[in-house]
C-alpha positions in Angstrom: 0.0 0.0 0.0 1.4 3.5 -0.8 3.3 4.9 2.0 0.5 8.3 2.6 -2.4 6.9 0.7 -3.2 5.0 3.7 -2.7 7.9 6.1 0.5 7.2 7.8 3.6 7.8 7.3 7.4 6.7 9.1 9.1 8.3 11.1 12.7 7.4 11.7 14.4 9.2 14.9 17.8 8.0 13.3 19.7 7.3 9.5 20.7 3.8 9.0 20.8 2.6 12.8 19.1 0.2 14.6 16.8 3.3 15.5 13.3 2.1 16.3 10.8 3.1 13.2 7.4 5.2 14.6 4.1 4.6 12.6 1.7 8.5 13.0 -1.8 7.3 11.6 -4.4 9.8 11.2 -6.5 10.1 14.1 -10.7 11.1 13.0 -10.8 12.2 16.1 -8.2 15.1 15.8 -9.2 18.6 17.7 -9.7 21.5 14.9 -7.0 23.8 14.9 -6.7 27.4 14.6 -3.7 27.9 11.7 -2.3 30.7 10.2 -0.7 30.1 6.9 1.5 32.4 4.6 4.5 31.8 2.3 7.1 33.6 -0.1 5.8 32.7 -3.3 2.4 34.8 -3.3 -1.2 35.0 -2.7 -1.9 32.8 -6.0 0.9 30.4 -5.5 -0.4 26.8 -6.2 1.7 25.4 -3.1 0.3 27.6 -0.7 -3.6 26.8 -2.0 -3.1 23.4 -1.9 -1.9 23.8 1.8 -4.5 25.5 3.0 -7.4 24.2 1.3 -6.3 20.2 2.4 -6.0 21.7 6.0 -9.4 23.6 5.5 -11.5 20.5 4.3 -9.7 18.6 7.4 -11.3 20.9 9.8 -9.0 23.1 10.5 -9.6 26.7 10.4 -7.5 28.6 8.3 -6.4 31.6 8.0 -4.0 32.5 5.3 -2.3 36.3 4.9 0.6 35.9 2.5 2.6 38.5 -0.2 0.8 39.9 -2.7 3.4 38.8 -5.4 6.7 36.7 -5.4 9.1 37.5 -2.0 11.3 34.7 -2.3 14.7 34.7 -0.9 13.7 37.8 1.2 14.8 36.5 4.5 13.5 38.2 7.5 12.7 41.6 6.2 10.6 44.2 7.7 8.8 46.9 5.6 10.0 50.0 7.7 9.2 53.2 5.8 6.1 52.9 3.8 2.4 51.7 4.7 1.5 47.8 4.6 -1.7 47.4 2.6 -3.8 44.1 3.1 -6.8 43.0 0.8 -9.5 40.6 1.4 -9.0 37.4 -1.2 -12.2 35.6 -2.3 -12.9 32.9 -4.8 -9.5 31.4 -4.5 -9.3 29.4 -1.5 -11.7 27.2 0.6 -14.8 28.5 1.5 -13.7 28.6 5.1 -10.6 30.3 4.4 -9.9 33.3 5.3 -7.2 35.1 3.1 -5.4 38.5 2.9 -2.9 39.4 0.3 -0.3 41.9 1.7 2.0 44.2 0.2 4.8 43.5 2.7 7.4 40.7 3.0 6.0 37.6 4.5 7.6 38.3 8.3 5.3 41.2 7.5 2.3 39.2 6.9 2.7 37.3 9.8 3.5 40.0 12.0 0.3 41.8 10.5 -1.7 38.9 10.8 -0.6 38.4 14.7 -1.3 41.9 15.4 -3.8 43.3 13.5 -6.1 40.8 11.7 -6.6 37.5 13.6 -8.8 37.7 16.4 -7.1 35.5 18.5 -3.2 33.9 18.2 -3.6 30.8 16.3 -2.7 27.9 17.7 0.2 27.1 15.1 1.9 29.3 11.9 2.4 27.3 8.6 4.6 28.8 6.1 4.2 27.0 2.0 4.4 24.6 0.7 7.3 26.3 -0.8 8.2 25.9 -4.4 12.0 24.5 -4.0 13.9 23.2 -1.5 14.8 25.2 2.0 17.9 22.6 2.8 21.3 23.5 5.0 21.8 27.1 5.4 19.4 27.9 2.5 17.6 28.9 5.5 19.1 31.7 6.2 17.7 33.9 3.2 14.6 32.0 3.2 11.5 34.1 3.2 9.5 30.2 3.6 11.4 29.5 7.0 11.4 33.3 8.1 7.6 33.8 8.1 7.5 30.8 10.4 10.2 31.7 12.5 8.5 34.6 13.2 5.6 32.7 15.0 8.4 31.3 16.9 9.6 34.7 18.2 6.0 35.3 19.6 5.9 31.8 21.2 4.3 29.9 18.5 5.4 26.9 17.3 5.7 27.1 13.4 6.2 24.6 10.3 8.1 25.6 7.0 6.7 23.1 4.1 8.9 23.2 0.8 8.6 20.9 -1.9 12.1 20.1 -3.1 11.5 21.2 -6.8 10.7 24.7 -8.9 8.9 23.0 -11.9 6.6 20.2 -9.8 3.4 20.9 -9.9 2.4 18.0 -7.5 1.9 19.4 -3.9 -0.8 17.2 -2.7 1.7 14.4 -0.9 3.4 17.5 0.7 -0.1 18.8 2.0 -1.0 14.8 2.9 1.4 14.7 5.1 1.2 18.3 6.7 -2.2 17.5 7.5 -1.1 14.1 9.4 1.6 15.7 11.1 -0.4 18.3 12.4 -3.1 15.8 13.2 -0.2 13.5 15.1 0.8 17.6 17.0 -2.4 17.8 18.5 -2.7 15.3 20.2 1.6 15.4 21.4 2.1 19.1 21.1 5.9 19.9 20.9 7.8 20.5 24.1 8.6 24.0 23.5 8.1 26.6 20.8 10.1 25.3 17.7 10.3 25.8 14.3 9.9 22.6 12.3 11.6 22.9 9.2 10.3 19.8 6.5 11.5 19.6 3.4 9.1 16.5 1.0 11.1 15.3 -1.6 9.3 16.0 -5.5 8.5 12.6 -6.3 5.3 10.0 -6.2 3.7 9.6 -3.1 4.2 6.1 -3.1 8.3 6.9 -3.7 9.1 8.6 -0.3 10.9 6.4 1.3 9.3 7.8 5.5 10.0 10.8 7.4 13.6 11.6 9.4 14.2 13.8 12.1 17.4 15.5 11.5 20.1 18.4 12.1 20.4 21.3 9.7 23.5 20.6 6.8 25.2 23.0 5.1 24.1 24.1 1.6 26.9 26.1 -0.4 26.9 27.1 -3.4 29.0 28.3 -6.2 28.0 32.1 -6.6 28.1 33.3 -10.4 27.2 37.0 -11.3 26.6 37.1 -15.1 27.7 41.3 -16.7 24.9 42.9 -18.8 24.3 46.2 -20.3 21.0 47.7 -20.1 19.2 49.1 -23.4 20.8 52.7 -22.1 24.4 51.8 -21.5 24.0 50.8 -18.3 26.0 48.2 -16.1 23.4 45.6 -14.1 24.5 41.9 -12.7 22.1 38.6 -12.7 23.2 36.4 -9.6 23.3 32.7 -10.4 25.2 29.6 -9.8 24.9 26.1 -9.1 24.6 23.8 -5.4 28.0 22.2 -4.2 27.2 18.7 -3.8 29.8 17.4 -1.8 30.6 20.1 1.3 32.0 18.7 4.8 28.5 18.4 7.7 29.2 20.4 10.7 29.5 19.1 14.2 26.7 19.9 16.6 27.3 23.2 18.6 28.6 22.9 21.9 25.5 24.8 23.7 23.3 22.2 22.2 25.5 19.2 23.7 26.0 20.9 27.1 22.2 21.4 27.0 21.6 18.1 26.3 24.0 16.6 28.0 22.4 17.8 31.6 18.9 16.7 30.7 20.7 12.8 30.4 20.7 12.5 26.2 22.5 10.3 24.2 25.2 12.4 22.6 26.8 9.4 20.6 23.0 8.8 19.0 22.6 12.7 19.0 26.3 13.6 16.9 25.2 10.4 14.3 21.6 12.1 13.5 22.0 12.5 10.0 21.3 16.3 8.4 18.4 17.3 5.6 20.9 17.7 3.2 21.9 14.2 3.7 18.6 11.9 3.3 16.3 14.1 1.4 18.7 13.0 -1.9 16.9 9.6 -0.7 13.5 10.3 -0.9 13.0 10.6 2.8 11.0 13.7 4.1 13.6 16.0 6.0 12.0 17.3 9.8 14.9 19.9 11.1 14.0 21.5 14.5 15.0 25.2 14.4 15.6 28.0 16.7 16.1 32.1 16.4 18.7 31.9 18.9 22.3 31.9 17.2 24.7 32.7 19.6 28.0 30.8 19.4 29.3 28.9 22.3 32.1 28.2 21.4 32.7 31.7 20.4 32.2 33.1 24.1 34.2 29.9 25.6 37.3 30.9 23.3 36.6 34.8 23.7 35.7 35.0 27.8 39.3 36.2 28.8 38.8 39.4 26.2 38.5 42.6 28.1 38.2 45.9 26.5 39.6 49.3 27.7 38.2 53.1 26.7 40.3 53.6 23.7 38.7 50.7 21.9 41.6 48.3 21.8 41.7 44.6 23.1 43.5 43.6 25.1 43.7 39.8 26.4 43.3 39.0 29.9 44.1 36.0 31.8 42.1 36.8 35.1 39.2 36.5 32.9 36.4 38.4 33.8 34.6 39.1 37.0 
């Protein structure tokens, strides 16, 4: 039987160890929940309608307040110094949904949404599906991931969807398994507010391979700015290039591992969790649990014996500080 078209899907805590393998069925019985839902790619972006019209005929009430035109690779910008507009959408959702377009960026929209048009905080913030992948540090300039991060700075927890293509037209296994997910969260809400980030591999329902739980890799890639001349004489640059294949993972960051290490974790199990980068190349949905805070461990470990004086120069200390 095809892996979602019997409403279930696996869930593998661990890549190629003797990991146990967790079944998530969909549950009739699932609460309704109050979503909000926006994205990068626009207000008439298929990924996004097909995300929120599979939540909407679940039960869920939707709410979905996304750009009014493209806004991908924005990051987490603000609109700052001119007026956000938002207009009512009909006729292109759900009959239950409620939709916005907005002129801003989508941490805008959600922003705007948290603040101005939703009645109440929603219970969770959806961000997609996205159309391509948000793998490694793509992240950090993803527009997808920062509209959901920013439910995660109010106290939300948030999911990024992206469908690992930018020609696939197919985002009803991606929306399947949002809506089981989400059914399989209301019943075990996460422990804190988080940012799940899932990448769905673009390929037959029946040919993803489960669902992996994993760190975030590193995505580089190799950065080509192709010269033009503009019709008046002009000098302008297109940025392009292609992904790096084969780039060294990173080890965990130490803050994580102390963290872990005091609440009694398997680090050894922990260090071997395989990233996104890693498994979605073999069809496995990618899961990545995210955070806003970046600070560097390390960084302040290596840096604590730094101390500063008035005319600006460091000096380094060996009393350390205190």
């Amino acid at each position: 039987m095809p892996l979602l078209e019997r409403e279930q899907f696996a869930l593998y805590t661990g890549f190629g160890r003797s990991h146990p393998t967790y079944f998530l069925s969909s549950i009739s019985t699932s609460p309704a929940m109050n979503l909000l839902i926006s994205n990068d790619d626009g207000i008439f972006a298929l990924g996004i309608r097909t995300l929120a019209n599979t939540l909407a005929a679940a039960g869920h009430r939707v709410t979905v307040v996304c750009p009014d035109r493209e806004r991908s690779a924005t990051g987490h910008g603000l609109t700052l110094h001119k007026p956000i507009r938002a207009d009512v959408v009909e006729s292109v959702f759900h009959p239950e949904v409620q939709a916005w377009a907005c002129s801003g960026t989508p941490s805008d929209c959600v922003k705007l949404a948290l603040g101005a048009l939703m009645s109440e905080p929603p219970d969770m913030v959806l961000s997609g599906i996205n159309h391509g992948s948000n793998l490694g540090t793509d992240i950090l300039y993803s527009g997808t991931v920062s509209a959901a991060m920013e439910g995660v700075i109010e106290g939300i927890s948030s999911i990024a969807f992206s469908l690992t293509s930018f020609s696939s037209q197919e985002f009803q296994p991606a929306a399947n398994f949002a809506r089981t997910l989400l059914e399989h969260l209301s019943h075990e809400p996460l422990p804190q507010a988080m940012l799940l980030n899932v990448n769905i591999p673009a390929v037959p329902e029946a040919e993803i391979a489960g669902a992996i739980v994993t760190r975030q890799g590193i995505r580089r890639y190799f950065d080509m700015f192709e010269k033009r001349i503009d019709p008046r004489g002009k000098t302008y640059y297109w940025l392009a290039g292609e992904v790096v294949e084969e780039v060294n993972e990173p080890d965990l960051e130490s803050l994580e591992h102390a963290k872990l290490e005091a609440a009694g974790m398997d680090l050894e199990w922990l260090r071997q969790t395989p990233t996104d980068v890693q498994v979605i190349r073999q069809n496995y949905i990618t899961i990545t649990p995210l955070q806003y805070n970046l600070t560097c461990a390390f960084g302040i470990a290596s840096l604590q014996n730094w101390t500063f004086q008035r005319s600006g120069l460091c000096q380094y200390s060996t009393d350390g500080i205190g």
